[in-house]
C-alpha positions, 0 to 999 in steps of 0.5 A: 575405798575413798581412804585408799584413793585419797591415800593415792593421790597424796602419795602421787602428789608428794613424789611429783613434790619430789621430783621437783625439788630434786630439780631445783636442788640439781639446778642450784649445784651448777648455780653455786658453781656460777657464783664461785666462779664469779667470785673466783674470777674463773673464766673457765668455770664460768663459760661451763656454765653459761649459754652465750649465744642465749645471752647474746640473743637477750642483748640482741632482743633489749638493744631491738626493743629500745630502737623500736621504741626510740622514735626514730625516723626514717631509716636511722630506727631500720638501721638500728635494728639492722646493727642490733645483731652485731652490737650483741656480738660485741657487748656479748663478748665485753658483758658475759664475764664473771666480772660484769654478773659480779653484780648480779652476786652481789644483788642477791647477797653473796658479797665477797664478805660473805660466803655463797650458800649451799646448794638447799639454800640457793635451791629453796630461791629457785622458781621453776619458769618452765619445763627445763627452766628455772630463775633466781630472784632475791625475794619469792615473788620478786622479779627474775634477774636470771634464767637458767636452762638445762642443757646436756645435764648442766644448768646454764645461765641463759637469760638476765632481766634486762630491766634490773641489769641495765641498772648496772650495765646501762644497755 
């Protein structure tokens, strides 16, 4: 009885394994996707697989997060905050292109030089962050520099770690 529980169990268990990795392999052909894109210079490639109002909202949340901690007084930190919305329109529109995540690819690797990965392999850099999130990070237990969220069956870039891409973008 406890050999067919335990046997139960594991099989349980490896199918729910399963499962997830069918995800993560699902997630890393729409990542591979972005990454040619990006490479190709391919704007409507791209916007297929990017969330832009999501990655306006993360400008939005970094340009706030800096105005709350500047220090400023009187209305100047208000007024700020107030033109944060608008600003993120505006770097969102100028920032959320394949040239500017060109450096996002290169971070992780996928030079020019180089060719981009099959998806096993970007699967197997994938980490689930939540229920229908996943993110990219260089090493296994390294920081996060993008999200993707699934949408409508497609895997979309929707959010960037502000701290590693301020590195380049200098929001």
């Amino acid at each position: 009885m406890r050999i067919r529980t335990l046997l139960t169990v594991s099989l349980a268990a490896v199918s729910l394994s399963a499962c997830a990795t069918a995800t993560r392999y699902d997630a890393a052909g729409d990542v591979h996707a972005l990454l040619v894109a990006i490479r190709n210079n391919d704007h409507a490639a791209f916007d297929a697989r990017v969330d832009r109002p999501a990655l306006k909202a993360e400008i939005e949340s970094e340009l706030v997060r800096k105005a709350r901690g500047s220090g400023m007084g009187g209305g100047w930190q208000a007024a700020a905050i107030a033109l944060a919305g608008p600003a993120a329109d505006v770097a969102g529109e100028a920032l959320v292109q394949p040239e500017t995540f060109r450096y996002a690819a290169n971070y992780y690797g996928y030079t020019p030089d180089r060719p981009i990965p099959d998806r096993l392999t970007i699967a197997a850099g994938l980490r689930y962050i939540g229920s229908d999130q996943v993110c990219a990070a260089k090493t296994k237990d390294g920081p996060c520099l993008l999200t993707f969220t699934l949408e409508g069956g497609v895997w979309r870039l929707s959010g960037f770690d502000p701290e590693t891409a301020k590195l380049r973008l200098k929001l």
